[in-house]
Residue, then its C-alpha position, 0 to 999 in steps of 0.5 A: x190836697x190843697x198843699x199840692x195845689x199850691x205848690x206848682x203855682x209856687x214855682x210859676x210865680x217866680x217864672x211870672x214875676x222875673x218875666x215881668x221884672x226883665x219886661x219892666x226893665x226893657x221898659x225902663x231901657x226904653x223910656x230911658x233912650x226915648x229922650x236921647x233918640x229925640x233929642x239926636x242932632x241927626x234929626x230936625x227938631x219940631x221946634x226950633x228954641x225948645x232944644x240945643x241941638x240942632x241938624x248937623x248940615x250935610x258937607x254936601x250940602x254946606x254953602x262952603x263946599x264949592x269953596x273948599x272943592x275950589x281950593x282943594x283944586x287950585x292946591x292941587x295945580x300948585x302941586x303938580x306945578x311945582x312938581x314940574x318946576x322941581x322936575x326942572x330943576x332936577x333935571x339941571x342939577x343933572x347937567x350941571x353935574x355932569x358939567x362939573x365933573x368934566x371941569x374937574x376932570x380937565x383941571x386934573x388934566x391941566x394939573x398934570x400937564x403944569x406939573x410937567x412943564x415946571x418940571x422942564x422948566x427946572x431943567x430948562x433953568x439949571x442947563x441955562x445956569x451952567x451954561x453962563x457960568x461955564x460962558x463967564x469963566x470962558x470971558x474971564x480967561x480971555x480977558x475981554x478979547x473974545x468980547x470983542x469978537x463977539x461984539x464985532x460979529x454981532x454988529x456986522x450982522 
């Protein structure tokens, strides 16, 4: 019988021993992270020299922060400045767009209308030369007397 006894106890034991194992082991987690949690940077140390961690300052609270909102305010009227500035000049890149191209359009036009008037001007030019031709072949056979009648006329009016 006592073999009996002692073999359900057999199979407790295990069990206790691996409880105690794992509780050992949280245990040995525990003092494990003990030191790193007191000594966190987020929590005010008791003492000021015993660690070299000290208490991260809330960005809030930082002296600089006022500072820092100032600059960040006067960047930002920079930049809507500037916007208004570049709105400006956008607006004058328009018109002078729009200038631009009526210039180009009444240059095309004058273009045109200098084209046409050498045109008439070569017209002009070869009628005037046939006429002095067709005048000194017409001096040539008078020989100089219709020079005279011309000169006379001329000097009487």
């Amino acid at each position: 019988m006592a073999k009996r006894t002692l073999a359900p106890d057999e199979r407790v034991c295990p069990a206790m021993k691996d409880k105690m194992n794992i509780s050992r082991g949280r245990e040995r987690d525990r003092t494990a992270r003990q030191p790193l949690l007191e000594n966190s940077p987020v929590r005010v140390p008791t003492s000021h020299g015993s660690t070299k961690y000290s208490k991260l300052e809330n960005e809030l609270d930082s002296p600089n922060r006022q500072f820092l909102d100032d600059t960040l305010q006067q960047q930002n009227h920079i930049v809507r400045a500037q916007d208004e500035q570049l709105d400006m000049i956008s607006d004058s890149i328009g018109t002078l767009k729009t200038v631009s191209r009526q210039i180009g359009n009444e240059l095309d036009e004058q273009a045109v209308m200098l084209d046409e008037f050498g045109n008439e001007l070569e017209n002009t030019d070869s009628k005037l030369d046939t006429t002095m031709k067709r005048v000194a072949k017409v001096l040539h056979m008078s020989n100089g007397e219709l020079d005279k009648v011309v000169l006379s006329s001329l000097l009487m009016k």
